[in-house]
C-alpha positions as CSV (number, residue, x, y, z in Angstrom):
1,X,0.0,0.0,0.0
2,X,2.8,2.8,1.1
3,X,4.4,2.3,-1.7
4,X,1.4,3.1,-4.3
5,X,0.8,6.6,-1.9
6,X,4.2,7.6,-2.3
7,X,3.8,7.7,-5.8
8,X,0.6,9.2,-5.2
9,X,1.6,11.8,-3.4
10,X,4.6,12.4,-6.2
11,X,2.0,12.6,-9.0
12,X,-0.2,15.0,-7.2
13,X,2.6,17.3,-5.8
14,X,5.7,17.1,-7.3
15,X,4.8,18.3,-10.5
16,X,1.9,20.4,-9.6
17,X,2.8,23.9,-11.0
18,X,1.2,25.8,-8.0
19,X,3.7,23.3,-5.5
20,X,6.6,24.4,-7.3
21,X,5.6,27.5,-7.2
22,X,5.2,27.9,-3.3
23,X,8.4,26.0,-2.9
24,X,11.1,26.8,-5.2
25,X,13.6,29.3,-4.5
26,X,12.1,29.8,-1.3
27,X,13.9,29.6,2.0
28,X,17.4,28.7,0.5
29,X,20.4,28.6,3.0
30,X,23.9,27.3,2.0
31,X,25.5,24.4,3.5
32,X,28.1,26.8,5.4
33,X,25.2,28.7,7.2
34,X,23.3,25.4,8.1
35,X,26.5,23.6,9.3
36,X,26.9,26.8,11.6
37,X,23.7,26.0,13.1
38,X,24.2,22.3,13.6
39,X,21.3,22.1,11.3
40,X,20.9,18.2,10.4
41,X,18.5,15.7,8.9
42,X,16.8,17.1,5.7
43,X,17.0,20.7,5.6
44,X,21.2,19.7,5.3
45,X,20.8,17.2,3.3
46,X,18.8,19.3,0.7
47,X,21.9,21.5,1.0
48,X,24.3,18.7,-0.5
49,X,25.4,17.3,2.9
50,X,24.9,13.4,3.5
51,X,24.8,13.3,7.0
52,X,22.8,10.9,8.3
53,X,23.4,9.6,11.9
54,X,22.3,5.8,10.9
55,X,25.3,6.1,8.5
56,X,27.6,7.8,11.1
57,X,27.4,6.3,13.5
58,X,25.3,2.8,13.1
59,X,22.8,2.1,15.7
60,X,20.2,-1.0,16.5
61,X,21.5,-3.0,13.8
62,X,21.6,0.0,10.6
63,X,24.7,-1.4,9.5
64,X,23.4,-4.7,8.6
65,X,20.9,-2.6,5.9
66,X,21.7,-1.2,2.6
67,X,20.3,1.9,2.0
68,X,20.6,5.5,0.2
69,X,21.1,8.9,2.1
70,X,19.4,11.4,-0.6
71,X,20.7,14.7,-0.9
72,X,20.2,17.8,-3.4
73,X,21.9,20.8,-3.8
74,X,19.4,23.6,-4.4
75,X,18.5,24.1,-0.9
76,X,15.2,25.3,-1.0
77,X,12.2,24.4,0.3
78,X,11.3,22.1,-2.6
79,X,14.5,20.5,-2.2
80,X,13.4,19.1,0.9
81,X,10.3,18.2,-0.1
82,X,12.4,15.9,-2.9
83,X,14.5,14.6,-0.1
84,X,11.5,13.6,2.2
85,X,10.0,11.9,-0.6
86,X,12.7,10.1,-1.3
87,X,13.7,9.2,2.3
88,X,10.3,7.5,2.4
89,X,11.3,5.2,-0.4
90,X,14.5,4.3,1.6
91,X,12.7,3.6,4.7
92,X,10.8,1.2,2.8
93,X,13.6,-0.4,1.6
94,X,14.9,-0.8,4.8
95,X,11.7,-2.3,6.3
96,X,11.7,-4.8,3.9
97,X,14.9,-5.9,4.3
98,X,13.9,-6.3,8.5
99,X,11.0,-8.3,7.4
100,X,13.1,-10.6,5.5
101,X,15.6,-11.2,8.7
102,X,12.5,-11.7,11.1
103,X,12.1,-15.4,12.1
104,X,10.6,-17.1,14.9
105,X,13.6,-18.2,16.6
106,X,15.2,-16.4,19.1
107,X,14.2,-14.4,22.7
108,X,12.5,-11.1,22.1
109,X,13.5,-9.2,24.8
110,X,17.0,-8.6,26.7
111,X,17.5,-10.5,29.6
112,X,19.2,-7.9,32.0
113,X,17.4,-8.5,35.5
114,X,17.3,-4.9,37.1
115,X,16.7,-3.0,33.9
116,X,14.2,-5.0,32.3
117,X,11.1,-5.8,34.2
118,X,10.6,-9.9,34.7
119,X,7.8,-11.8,32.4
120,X,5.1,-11.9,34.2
121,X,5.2,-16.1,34.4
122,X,8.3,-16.0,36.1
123,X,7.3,-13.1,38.7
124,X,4.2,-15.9,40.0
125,X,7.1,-18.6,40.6
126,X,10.1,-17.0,41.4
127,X,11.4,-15.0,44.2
128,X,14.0,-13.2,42.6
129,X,11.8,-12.1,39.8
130,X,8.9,-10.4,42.1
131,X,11.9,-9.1,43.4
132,X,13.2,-7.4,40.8
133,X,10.1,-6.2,39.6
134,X,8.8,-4.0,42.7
135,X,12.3,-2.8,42.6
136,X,12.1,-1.9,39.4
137,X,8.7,-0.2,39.5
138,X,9.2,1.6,43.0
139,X,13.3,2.3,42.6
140,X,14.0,2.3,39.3
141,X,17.6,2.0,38.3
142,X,20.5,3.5,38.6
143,X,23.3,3.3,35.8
144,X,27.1,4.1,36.8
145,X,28.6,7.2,37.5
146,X,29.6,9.6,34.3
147,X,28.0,10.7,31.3
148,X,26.3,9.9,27.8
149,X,25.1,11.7,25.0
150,X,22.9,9.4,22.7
151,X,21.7,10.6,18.8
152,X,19.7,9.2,16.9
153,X,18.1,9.9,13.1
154,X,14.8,11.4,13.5
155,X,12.9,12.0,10.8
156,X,13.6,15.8,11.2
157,X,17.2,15.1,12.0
158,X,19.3,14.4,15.2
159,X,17.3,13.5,18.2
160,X,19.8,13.5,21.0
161,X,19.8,12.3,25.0
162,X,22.2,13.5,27.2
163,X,22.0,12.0,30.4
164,X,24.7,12.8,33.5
165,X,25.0,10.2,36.5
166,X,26.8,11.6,39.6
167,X,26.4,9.1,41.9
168,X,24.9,5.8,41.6
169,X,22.0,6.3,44.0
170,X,21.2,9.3,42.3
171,X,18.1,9.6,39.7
172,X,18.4,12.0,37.2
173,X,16.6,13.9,34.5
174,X,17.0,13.5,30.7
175,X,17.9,16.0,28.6
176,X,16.9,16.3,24.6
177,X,18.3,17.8,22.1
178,X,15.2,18.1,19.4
179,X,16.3,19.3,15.5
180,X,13.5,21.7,15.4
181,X,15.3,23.9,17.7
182,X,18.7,24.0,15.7
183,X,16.5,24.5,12.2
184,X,14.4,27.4,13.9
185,X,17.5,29.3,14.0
186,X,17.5,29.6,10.0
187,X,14.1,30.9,10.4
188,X,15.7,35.3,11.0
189,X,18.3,35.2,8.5
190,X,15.9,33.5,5.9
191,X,12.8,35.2,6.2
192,X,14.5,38.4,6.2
193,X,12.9,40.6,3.5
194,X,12.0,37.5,1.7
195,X,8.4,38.8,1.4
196,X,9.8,42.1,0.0
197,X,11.4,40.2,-2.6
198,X,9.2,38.0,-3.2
199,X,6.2,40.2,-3.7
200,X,7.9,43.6,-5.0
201,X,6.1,43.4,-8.7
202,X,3.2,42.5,-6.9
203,X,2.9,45.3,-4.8
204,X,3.8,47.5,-7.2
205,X,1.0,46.6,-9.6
206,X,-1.5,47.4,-7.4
């Protein structure tokens, strides 16, 4: 089904004159300015840069699928639309590729007593998993000492989690670092008489 849509949405909107016309030429930054801003996920790619953290830096098994990091080099806002689009195909291809290595062999969830709350079975005849579980539940737990800073490719570009441990009894908040906030920054230096430009033979018309 997905797909079929994709190319559904292509034939309605990529070559809808009134699309491009909203979208090209508008809101172009250069690779330079977006780098400055630690700008990732589409709006850099669209700039020519093929970052992609699932390439970087390989995460839950990425590096065991072959897939494409699409890029363009106009920069604008129908750039990104073209990169979005195409990223869609890729993710396909990737969940495809997970559906072929999916067999019914194998546990389903990590065995780490402490972290990762008992099966239910094993709580109603074991000790030590009841245990573990109202621990868990009520405590929580409580990873060693330091810290970690955790990315991951959103579809809007790095999703980060920094997290800093200073003791071991100690529970402590999460931080995150969204892409939205880094791409916001573009939004001065880009809008920036872009309506006077834009729209100057219009207004003048009339």
């Amino acid at each position: 089904m997905m797909p079929a849509r994709i190319d559904e949405y292509e034939e309605l909107l990529t070559n809808n004159r009134i699309w491009q016309g909203r979208l090209k030429g508008v809101g172009r930054l250069p690779a330079e300015t977006l780098i400055a801003m630690s700008t990732t996920g589409p709006g850099l790619r669209a700039a020519g840069v093929p970052f992609d953290n699932r390439k970087a830096f390989p995460y839950s098994s990425y590096e065991e699928f072959e897939f494409n990091v699409p890029t363009r080099t106009e920069s604008d806002c129908f750039a990104r639309y073209l990169v979005r689009v195409q990223e869609m195909r890729e993710s396909l291809k990737i969940v495809r590729q997970a559906m072929d290595k999916i067999t019914d062999q194998g546990a389903i969830r990590s065995e780490a007593p402490g972290v990762v709350p008992p099966q239910r079975e094993k709580m109603k005849t074991e000790m030590e998993a009841l245990i573990y579980h109202f621990k868990i539940f009520t405590e929580g737990f409580s990873p060693p000492p330091g810290e970690v800073y955790v990315p991951v490719e959103s579809p809007r570009g790095e999703l980060g989690c920094f997290n800093r441990q200073r003791w071991v009894s100690e529970t402590s908040p999460c931080a995150f670092s969204w892409a939205v906030f880094c791409e916001s920054a573009g939004a001065s230096s880009d809008g920036e008489g872009a309506v006077d430009r834009r729209y100057r033979g219009l207004y003048r018309n009339h």
